[in-house]
C-alpha atoms as an extended CHARMM CRD file, in Angstrom:
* protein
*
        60  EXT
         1         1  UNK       CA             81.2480000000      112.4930000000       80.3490000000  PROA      1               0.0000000000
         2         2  UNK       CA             84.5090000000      113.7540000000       81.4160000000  PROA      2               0.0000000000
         3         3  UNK       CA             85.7630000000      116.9990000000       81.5420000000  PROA      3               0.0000000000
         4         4  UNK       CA             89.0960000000      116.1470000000       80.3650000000  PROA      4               0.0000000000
         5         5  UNK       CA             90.3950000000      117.7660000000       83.9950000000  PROA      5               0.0000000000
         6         6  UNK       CA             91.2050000000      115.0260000000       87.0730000000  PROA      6               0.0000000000
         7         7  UNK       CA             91.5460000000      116.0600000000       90.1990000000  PROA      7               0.0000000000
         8         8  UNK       CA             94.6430000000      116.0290000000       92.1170000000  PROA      8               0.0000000000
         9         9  UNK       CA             94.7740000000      114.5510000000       95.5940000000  PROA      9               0.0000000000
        10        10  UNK       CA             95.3590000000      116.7300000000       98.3540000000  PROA      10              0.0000000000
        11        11  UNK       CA             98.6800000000      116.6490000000      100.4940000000  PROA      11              0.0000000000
        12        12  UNK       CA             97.1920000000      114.5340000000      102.6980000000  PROA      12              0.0000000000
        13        13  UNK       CA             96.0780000000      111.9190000000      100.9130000000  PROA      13              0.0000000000
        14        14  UNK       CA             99.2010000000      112.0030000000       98.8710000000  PROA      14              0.0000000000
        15        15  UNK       CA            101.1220000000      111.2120000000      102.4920000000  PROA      15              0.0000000000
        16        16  UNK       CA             99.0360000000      108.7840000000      102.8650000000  PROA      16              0.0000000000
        17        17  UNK       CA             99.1490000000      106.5470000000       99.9360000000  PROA      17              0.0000000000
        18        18  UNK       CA            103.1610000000      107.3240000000       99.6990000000  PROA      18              0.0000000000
        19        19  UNK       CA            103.5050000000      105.7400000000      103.5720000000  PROA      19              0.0000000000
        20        20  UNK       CA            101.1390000000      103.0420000000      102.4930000000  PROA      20              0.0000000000
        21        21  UNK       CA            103.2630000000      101.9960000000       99.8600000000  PROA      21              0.0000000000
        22        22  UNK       CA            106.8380000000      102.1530000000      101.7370000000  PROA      22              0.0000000000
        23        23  UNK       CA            104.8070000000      100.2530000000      104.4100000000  PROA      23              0.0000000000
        24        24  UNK       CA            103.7180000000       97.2670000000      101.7240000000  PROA      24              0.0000000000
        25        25  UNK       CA            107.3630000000       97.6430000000      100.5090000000  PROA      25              0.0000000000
        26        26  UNK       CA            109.1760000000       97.3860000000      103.5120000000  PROA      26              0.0000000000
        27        27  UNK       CA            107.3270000000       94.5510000000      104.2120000000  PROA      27              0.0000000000
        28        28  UNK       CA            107.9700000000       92.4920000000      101.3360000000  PROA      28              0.0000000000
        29        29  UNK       CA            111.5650000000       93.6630000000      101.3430000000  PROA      29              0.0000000000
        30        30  UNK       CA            112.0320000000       92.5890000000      104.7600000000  PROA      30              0.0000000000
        31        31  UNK       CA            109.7010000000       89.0270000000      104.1480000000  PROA      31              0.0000000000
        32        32  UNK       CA            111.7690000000       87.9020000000      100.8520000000  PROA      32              0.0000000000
        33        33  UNK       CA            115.1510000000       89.1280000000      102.2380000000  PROA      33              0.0000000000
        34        34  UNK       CA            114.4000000000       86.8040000000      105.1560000000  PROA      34              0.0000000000
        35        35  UNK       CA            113.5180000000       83.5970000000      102.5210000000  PROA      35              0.0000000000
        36        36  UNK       CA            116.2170000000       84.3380000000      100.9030000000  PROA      36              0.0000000000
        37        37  UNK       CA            118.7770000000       85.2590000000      103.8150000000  PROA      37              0.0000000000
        38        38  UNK       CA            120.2040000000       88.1100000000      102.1400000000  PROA      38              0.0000000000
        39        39  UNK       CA            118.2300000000       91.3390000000      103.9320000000  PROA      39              0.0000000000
        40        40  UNK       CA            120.9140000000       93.7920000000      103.2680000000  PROA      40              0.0000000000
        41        41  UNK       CA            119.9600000000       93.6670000000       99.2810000000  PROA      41              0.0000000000
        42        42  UNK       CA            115.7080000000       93.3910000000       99.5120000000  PROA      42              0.0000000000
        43        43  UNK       CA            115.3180000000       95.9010000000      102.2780000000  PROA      43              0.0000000000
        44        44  UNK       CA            116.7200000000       98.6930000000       99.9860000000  PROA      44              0.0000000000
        45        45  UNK       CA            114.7340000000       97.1350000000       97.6950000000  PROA      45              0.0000000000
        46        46  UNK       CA            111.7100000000       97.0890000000       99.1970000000  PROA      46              0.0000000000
        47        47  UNK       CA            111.9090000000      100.9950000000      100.0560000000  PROA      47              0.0000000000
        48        48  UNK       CA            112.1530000000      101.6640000000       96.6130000000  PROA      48              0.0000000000
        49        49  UNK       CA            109.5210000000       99.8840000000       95.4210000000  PROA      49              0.0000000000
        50        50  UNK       CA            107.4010000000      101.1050000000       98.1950000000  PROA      50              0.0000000000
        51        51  UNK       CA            108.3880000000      105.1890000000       96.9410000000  PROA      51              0.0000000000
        52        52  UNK       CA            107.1930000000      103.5620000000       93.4550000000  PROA      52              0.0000000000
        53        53  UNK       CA            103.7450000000      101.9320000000       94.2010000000  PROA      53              0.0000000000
        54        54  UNK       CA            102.8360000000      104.9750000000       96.4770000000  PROA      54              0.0000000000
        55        55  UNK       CA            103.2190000000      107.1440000000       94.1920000000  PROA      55              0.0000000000
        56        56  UNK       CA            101.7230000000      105.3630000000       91.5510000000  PROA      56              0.0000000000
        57        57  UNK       CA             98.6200000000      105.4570000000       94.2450000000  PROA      57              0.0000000000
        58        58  UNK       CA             98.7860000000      108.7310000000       94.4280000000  PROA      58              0.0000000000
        59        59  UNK       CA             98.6880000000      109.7780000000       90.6870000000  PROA      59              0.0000000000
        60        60  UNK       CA             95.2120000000      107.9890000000       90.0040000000  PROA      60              0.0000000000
């Protein structure tokens, strides 16, 4: 039964799943702006998805 109170993570953890996520989107950015020979619009891309999944990680 929940207490209706989550936990937050610490700072730590919340560094760590934020550089996860740049790393995963950095690294699609970087692999689809490659397919798609235009690297100067997906690696921005890619950053800012990364920000967006990490922090999604983090708020679980």
């Amino acid at each position: 039964m929940s207490t209706g109170r989550e936990s937050k993570p610490t700072d730590e953890e919340s560094d760590a799943n934020l550089g996860s996520g740049l790393a995963i989107g950095i690294g699609l950015g970087v692999a689809i702006g490659i397919a798609t020979d235009d690297l100067a619009l997906w690696l921005p891309m890619g950053v800012a998805l990364g920000v967006a999944v990490g922090v999604g990680m983090g708020t679980r």
